[in-house]
MIBA-52891 format. One record per atom (N, C-alpha, C): x, y, z. Coordinates in steps of 0.2 Angstrom, whole numbers, padded with zeros to 4 digits, always signed. Example, Ala and Ser with C-alpha at 12.3 -4.5 7.8 and 13.67 -1.06 7.14 Angstrom:
BEGIN
+0066-0028+0039+0062-0022+0039+0066-0016+0039+0064-0011+0035+0068-0005+0036+0064+0000+0039
***
This chain:
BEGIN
-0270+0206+0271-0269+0213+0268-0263+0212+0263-0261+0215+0257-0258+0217+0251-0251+0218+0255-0249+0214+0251-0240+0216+0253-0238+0223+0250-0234+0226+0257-0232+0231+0254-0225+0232+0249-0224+0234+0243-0222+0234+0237-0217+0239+0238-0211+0240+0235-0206+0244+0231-0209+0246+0226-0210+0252+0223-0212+0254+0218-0208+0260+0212-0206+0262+0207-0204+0267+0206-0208+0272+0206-0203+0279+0207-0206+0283+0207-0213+0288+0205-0212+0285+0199-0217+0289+0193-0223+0284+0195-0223+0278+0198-0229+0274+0199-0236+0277+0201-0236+0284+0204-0241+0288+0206-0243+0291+0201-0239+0291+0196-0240+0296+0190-0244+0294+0186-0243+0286+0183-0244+0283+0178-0251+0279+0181-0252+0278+0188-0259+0275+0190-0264+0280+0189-0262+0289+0190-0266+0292+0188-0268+0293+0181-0264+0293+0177-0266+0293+0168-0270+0288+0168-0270+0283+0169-0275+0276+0167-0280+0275+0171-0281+0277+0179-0286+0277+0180-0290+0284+0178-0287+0290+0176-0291+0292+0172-0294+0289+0166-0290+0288+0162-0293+0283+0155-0298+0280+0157-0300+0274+0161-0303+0270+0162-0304+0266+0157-0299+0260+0155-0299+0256+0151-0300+0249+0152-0300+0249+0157-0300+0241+0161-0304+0240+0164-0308+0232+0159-0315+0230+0163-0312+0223+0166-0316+0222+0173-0316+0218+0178-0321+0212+0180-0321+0209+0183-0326+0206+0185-0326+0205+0190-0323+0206+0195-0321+0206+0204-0328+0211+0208-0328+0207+0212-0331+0208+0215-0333+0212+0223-0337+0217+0226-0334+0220+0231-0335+0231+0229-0337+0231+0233-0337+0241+0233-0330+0243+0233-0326+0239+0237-0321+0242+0240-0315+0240+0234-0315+0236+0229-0311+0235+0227-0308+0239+0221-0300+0241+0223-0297+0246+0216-0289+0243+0212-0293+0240+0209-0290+0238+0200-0287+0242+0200-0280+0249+0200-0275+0250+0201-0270+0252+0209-0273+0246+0209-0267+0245+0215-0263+0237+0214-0256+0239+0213-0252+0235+0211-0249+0230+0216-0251+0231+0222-0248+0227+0227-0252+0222+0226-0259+0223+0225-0266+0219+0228-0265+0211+0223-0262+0214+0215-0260+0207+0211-0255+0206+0216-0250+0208+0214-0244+0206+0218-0245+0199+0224-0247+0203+0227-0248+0200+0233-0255+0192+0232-0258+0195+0229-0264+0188+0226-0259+0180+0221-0252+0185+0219-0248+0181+0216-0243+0178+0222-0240+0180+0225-0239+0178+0230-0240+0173+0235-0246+0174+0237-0248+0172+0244-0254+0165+0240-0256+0166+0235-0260+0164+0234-0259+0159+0225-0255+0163+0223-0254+0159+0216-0259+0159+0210-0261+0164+0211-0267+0166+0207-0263+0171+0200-0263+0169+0197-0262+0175+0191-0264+0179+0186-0262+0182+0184-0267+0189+0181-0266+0190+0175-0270+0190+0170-0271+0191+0162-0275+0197+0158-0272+0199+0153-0274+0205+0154-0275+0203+0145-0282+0205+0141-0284+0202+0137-0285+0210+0132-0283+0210+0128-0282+0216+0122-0286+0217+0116-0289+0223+0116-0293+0220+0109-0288+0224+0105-0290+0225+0099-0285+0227+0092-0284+0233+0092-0290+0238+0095-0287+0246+0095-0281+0247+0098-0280+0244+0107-0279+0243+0111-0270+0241+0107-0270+0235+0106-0263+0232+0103-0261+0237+0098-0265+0241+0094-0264+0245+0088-0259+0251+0092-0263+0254+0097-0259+0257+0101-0255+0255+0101-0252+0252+0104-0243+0251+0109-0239+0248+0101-0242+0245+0096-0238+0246+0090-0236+0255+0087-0239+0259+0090-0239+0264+0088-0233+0268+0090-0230+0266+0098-0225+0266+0101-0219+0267+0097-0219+0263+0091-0212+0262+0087-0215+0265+0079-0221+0265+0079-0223+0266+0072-0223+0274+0071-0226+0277+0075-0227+0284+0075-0223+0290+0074-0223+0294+0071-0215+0298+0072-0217+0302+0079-0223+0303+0083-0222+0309+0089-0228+0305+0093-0227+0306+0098-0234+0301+0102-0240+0304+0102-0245+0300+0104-0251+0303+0105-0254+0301+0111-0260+0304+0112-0264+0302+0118-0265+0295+0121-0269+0292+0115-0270+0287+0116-0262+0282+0117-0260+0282+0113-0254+0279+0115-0249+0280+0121-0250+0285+0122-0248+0286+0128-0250+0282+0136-0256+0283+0133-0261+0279+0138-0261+0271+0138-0260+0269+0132-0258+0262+0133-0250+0261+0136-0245+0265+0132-0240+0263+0137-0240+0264+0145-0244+0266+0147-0247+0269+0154-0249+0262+0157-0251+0259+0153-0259+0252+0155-0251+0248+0155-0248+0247+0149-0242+0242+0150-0236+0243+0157-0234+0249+0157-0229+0250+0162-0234+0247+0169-0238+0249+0169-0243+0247+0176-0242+0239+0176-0245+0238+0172-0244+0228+0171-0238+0226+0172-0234+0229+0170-0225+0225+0171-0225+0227+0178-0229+0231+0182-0224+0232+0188-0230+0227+0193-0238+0227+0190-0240+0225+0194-0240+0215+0193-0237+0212+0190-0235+0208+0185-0241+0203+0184-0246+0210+0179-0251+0207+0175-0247+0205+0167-0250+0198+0165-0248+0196+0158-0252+0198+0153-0251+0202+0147-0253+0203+0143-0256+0200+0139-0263+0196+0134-0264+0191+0130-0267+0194+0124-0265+0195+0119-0265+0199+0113-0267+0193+0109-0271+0189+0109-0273+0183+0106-0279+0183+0100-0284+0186+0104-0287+0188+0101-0288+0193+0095-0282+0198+0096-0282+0204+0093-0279+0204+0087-0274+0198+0088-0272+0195+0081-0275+0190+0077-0279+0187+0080-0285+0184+0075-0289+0188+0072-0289+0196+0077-0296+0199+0074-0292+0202+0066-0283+0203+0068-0281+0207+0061-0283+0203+0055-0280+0197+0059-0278+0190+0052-0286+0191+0046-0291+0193+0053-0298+0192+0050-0297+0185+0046-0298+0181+0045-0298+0173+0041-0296+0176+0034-0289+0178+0035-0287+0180+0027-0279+0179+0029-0275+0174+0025-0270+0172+0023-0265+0179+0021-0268+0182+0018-0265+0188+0015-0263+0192+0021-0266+0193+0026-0263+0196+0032-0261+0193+0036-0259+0187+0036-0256+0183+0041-0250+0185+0043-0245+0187+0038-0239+0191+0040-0237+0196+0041-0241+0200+0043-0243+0206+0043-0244+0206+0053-0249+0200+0053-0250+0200+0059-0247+0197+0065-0242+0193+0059-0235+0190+0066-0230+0196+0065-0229+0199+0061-0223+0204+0063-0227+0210+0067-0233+0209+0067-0236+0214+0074-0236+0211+0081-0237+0204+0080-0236+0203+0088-0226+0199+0088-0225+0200+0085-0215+0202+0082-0213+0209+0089-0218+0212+0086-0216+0219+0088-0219+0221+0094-0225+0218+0095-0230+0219+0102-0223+0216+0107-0221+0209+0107-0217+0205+0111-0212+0209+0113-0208+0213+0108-0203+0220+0108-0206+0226+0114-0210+0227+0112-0214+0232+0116-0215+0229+0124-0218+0225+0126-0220+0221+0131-0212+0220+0135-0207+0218+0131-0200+0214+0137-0195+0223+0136-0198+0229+0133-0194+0234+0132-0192+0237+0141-0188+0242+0142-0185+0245+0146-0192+0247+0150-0194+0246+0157-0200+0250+0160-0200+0257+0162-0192+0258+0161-0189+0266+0163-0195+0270+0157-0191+0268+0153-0193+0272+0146-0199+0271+0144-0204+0265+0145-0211+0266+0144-0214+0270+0149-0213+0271+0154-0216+0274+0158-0213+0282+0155-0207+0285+0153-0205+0290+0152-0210+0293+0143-0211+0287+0142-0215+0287+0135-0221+0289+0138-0224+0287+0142-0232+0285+0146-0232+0294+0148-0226+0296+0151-0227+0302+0154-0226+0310+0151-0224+0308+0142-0223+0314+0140-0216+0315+0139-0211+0312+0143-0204+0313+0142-0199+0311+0136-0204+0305+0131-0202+0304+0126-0207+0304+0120-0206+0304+0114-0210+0305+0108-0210+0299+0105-0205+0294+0105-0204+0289+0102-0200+0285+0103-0201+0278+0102-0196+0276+0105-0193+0271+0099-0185+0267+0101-0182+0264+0096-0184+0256+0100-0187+0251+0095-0187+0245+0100-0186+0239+0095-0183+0234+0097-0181+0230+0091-0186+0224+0092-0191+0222+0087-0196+0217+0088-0192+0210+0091-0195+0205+0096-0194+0198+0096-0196+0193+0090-0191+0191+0086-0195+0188+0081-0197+0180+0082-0199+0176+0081-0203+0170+0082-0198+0165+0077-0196+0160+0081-0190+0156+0080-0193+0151+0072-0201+0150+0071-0203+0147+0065-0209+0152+0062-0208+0154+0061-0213+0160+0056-0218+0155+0051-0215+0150+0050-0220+0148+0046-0225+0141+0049-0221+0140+0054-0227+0137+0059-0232+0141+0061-0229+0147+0067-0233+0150+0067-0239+0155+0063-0238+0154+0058-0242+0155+0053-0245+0150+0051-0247+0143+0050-0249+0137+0049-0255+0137+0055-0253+0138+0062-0257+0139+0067-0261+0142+0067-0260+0150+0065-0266+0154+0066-0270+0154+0059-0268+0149+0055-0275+0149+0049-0276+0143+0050-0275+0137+0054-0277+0131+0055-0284+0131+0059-0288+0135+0059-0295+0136+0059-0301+0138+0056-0306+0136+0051-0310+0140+0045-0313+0146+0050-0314+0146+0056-0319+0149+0060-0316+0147+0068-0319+0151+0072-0316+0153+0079-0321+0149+0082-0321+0146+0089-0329+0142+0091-0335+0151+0092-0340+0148+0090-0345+0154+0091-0346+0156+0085-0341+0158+0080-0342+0164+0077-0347+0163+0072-0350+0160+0071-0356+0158+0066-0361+0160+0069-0361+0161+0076-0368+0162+0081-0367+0169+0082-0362+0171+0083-0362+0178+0085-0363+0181+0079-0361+0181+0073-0361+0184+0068-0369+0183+0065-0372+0179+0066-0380+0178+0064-0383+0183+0072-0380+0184+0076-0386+0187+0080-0382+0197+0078-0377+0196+0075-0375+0204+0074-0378+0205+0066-0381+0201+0065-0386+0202+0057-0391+0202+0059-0393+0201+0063-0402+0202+0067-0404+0208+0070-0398+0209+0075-0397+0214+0078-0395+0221+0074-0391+0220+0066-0393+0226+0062-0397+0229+0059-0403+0222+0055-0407+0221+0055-0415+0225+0056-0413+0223+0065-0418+0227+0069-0416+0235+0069-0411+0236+0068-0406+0243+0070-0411+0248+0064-0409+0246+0059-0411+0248+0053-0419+0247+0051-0423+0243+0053-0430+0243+0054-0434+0251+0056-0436+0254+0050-0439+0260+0053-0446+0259+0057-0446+0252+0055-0456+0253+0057-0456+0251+0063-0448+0250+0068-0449+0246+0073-0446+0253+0076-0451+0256+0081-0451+0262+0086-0442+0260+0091-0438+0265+0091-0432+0263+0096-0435+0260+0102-0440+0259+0108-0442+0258+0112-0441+0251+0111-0444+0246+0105-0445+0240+0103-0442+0239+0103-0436+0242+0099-0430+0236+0094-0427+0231+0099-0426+0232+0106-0424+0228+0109-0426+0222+0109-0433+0222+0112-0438+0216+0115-0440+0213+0107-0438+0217+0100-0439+0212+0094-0436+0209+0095-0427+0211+0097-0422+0208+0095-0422+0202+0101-0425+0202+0106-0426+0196+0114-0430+0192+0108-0435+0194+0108-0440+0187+0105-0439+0184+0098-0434+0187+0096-0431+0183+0088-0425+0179+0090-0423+0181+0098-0418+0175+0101-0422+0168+0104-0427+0171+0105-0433+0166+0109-0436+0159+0102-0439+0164+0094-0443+0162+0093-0438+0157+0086-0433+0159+0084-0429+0159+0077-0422+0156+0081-0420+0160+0087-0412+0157+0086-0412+0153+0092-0407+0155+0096-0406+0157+0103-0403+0160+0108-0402+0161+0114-0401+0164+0120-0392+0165+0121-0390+0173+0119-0382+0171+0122-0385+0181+0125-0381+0179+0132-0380+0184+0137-0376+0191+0132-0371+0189+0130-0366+0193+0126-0370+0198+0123-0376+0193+0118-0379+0196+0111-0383+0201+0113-0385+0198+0120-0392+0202+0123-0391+0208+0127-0383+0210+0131-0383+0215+0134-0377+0219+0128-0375+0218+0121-0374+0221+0116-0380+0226+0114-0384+0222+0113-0391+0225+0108-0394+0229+0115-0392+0230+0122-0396+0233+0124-0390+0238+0125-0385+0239+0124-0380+0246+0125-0382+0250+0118-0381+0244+0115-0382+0250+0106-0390+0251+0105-0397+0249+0110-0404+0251+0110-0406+0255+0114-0402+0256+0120-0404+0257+0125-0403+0265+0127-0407+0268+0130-0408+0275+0132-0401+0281+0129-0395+0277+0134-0390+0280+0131-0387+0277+0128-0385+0276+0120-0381+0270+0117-0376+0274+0117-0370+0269+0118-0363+0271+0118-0362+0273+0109-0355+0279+0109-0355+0278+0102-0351+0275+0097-0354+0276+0092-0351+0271+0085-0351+0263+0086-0357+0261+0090-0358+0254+0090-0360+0253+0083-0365+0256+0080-0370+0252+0075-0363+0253+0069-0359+0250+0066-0352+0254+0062-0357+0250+0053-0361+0248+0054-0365+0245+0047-0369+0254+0046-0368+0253+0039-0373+0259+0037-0375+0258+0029-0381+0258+0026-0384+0255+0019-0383+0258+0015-0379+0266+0015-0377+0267+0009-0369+0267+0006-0367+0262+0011-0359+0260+0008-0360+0254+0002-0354+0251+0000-0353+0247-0004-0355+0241+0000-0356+0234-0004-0355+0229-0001-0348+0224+0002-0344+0228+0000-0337+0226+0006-0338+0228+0010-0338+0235+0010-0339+0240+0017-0343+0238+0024-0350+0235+0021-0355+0235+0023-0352+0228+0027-0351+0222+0024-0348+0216+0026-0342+0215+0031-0337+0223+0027-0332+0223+0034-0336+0226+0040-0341+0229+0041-0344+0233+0046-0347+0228+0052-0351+0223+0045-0352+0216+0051-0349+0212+0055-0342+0212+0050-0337+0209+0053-0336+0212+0059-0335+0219+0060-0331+0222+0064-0335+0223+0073-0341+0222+0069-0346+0222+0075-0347+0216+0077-0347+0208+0075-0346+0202+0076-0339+0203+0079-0334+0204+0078-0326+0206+0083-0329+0209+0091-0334+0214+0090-0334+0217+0097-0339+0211+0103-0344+0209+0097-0347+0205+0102-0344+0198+0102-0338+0195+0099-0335+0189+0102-0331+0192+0108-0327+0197+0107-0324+0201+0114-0326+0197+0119-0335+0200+0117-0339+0200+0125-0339+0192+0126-0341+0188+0123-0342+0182+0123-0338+0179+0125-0332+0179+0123-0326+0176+0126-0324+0176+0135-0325+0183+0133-0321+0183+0141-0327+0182+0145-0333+0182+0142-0340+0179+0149-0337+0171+0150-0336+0168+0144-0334+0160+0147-0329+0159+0149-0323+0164+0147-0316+0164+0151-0320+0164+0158-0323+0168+0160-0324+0168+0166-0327+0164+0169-0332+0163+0169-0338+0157+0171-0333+0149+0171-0330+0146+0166-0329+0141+0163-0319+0144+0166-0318+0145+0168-0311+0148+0171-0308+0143+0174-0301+0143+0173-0293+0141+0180-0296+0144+0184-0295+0140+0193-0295+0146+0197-0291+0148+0198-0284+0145+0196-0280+0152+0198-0279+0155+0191-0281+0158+0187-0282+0162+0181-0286+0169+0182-0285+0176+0182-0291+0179+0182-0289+0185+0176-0295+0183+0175-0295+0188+0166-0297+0195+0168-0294+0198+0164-0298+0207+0163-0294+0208+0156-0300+0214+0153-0300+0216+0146-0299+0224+0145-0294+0224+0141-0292+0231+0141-0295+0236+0132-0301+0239+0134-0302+0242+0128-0303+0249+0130-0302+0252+0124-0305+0260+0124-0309+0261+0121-0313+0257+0116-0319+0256+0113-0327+0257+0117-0330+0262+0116-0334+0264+0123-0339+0258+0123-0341+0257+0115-0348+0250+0116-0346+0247+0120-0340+0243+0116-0337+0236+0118-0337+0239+0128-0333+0242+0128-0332+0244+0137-0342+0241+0140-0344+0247+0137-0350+0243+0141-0352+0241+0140-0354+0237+0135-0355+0227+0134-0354+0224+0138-0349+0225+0139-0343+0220+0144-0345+0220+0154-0347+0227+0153-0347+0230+0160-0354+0227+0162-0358+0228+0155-0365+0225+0158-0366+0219+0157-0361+0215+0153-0364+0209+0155-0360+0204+0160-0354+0205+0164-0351+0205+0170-0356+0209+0176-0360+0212+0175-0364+0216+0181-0371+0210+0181-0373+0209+0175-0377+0204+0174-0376+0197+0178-0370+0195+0175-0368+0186+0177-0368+0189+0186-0364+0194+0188-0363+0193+0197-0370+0194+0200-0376+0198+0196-0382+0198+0198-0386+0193+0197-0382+0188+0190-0388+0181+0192-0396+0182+0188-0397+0190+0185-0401+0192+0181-0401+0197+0176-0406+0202+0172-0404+0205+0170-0404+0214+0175-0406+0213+0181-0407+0219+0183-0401+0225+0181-0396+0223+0180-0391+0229+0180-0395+0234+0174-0399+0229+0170-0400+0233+0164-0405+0238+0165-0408+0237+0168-0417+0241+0171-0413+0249+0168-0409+0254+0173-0407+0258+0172-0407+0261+0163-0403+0256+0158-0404+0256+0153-0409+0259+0150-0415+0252+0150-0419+0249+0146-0427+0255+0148-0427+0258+0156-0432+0260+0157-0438+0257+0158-0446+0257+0155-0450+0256+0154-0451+0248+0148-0448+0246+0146-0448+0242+0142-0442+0236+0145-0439+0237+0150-0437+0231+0153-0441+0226+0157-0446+0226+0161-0452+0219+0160-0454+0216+0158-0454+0220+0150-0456+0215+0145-0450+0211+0143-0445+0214+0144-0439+0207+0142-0438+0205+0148-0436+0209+0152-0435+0202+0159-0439+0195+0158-0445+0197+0156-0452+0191+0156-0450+0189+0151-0449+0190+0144-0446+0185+0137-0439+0183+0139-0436+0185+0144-0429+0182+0147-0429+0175+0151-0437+0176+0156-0436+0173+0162-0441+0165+0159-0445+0167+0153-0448+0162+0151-0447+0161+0144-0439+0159+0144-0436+0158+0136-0437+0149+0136-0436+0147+0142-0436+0138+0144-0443+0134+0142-0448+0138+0142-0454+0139+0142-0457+0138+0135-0453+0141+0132-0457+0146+0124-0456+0140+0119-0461+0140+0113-0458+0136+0109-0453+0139+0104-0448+0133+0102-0442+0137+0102-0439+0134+0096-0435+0138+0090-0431+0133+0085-0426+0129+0089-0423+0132+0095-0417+0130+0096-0419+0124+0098-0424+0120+0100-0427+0114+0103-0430+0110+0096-0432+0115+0092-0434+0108+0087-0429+0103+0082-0432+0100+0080-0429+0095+0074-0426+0100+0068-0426+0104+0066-0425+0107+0062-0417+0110+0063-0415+0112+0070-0410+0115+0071-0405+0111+0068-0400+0114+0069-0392+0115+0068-0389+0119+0063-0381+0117+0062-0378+0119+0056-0382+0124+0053-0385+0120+0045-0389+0120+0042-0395+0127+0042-0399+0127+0048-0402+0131+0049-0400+0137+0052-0397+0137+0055-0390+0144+0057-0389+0146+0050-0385+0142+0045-0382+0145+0036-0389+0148+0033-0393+0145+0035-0401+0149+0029-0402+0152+0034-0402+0155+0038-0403+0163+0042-0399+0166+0041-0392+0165+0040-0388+0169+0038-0387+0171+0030-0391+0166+0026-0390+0167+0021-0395+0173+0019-0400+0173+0025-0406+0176+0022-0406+0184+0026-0402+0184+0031-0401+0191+0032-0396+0196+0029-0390+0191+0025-0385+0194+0022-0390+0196+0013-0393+0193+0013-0399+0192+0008-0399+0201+0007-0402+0201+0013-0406+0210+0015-0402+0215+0017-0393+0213+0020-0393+0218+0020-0386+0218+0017-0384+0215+0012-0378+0215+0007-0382+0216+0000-0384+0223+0000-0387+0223-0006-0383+0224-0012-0384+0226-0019-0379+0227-0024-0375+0234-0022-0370+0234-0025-0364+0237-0021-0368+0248-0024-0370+0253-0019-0368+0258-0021-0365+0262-0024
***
């Protein structure tokens, strides 16, 4: 049983803000289990030596910079000081890791931009719990907070551009050009896009859980909104930040499915977005891994789920680029060359 805990007082207050919100995806397991109950870390940290990490995507961190940026609070910031104050008391660690590679976006030019944000994230995160919680709850508008700065600035700078690319992202990014691809295909009825987009994993690339339970939220009976964020009559930057931006939400996904799978056992990861796609992304491809299958999707997909369960269940089977001679590198770059070909056309 969960140790019972000292709490502060507003603690009832601030669990209800955030369990309203519902911003925090999970992978635990269980009917009965409730991710804001602060004892329940507590006590798995305790008794067990298990600790808790809380992974942020970039809206998510944008908020709580908002905290010190903003002249009056807002909603959404409010709610993320809500999610922070909850983490300090339930001593969930926050990992904004990601969320600063996504600003950096592989561009040197923002690199400084994005340490004095997690400068100020660190500020935010070690501030007064009193007064984040009095922030969370409407009793203040603003607050004064002085950033932690970073004892070598230009190391830490050297490290986050000491990579051309992130592991995956070449993959992800060539299945969210396919998956636009399909989006934007008129000849291809909504009912199909899906099972095109399954069999061009089967017959051209290959199989990532991530890609496949994305392209069924943004396909699927009720697509979440403002997933598809590509649209053909912007510029060609526009169009290109648009891919990027959707290749961001489906590394999200990817990352934390192998965080988890391929995990510390005493590490347990959860993902805090307000982004509705990405939320159910996440939700369905975590429902998927504990089922073992795709059935969480059925609900989605309707009528047209057989036919991808069966291009799912006999991808081992199929002839396959990802099996032949031809793969690697190389053949990833001319797909990529060749969809970016079609939909980075002359600029608008």
């Amino acid at each position: 049983m969960p140790a019972v805990m000292v709490v502060p007082g507003y603690y009832p207050d601030i669990v209800e803000i955030i369990r309203s919100a519902d911003w925090l995806v999970h992978n635990f397991e269980g009917q009965d289990v409730d991710i804001y109950n602060a004892a329940a870390y507590q006590h798995n940290l305790q008794s067990e030596g298990i600790k808790y990490q809380v992974i942020l995507d970039m809206n998510c961190l944008q908020y709580l910079l908002n905290l010190t940026k903003r002249a009056k609070s807002t909603e959404v910031s409010r709610i993320a000081a809500g999610y922070l104050t909850f983490f300090r008391i339930a001593d969930l660690q926050l990992n904004p890791t990601y969320a600063i590679y996504e600003k950096i976006n592989y561009s040197g030019e923002r690199a400084n931009e994005a340490i004095s944000n997690l400068e100020q994230f660190r500020g935010i995160d070690d501030h007064s719990l009193d007064e984040l919680a009095a922030y969370a709850l409407g009793f203040e508008q603003t607050l004064s907070i002085d950033p932690i700065v970073s004892p070598d600035r230009d190391d830490l700078r050297s490290k986050l551009l000491q990579y051309r690319r992130l592991t995956d992202w070449d993959s992800l990014y060539l299945c969210v050009l396919a998956i636009t691809s399909v989006a934007i295909d008129t000849s291809i009825s909504r009912p199909r896009k899906l099972l095109t987009f399954v069999n061009w994993c089967v017959s051209e690339f290959r199989f990532s859980l991530a890609a496949l339970v994305y392209a069924a939220a943004l396909f699927g009976r009720i697509p979440a909104k403002k997933m598809m964020k590509y649209k053909s009559t912007e510029t060609r930057a526009k169009k290109f930040g648009s891919l990027r931006n959707m290749t961001w939400d489906l590394y999200y996904v990817d990352r934390y499915m192998k965080s988890w799978v391929n995990k510390d056992p005493q590490v347990e990861n959860l993902m805090l977005t307000a982004d509705s796609g990405l939320k159910l992304s996440m939700e369905l491809a975590v429902a998927c891994q504990l089922a073992g299958d795709l059935e969480p999707l059925r609900p989605h997909l309707a009528d047209e789920y057989r036919s991808i369960d069966q291009a799912y269940k006999g991808r081992h089977s199929a002839d396959r680029a990802y099996n032949s001679k031809q793969w690697g590198a190389e053949y990833r770059g001319n797909l990529i060359e060749k969809y970016e070909t079609s939909l980075l056309l002359a600029e608008i």
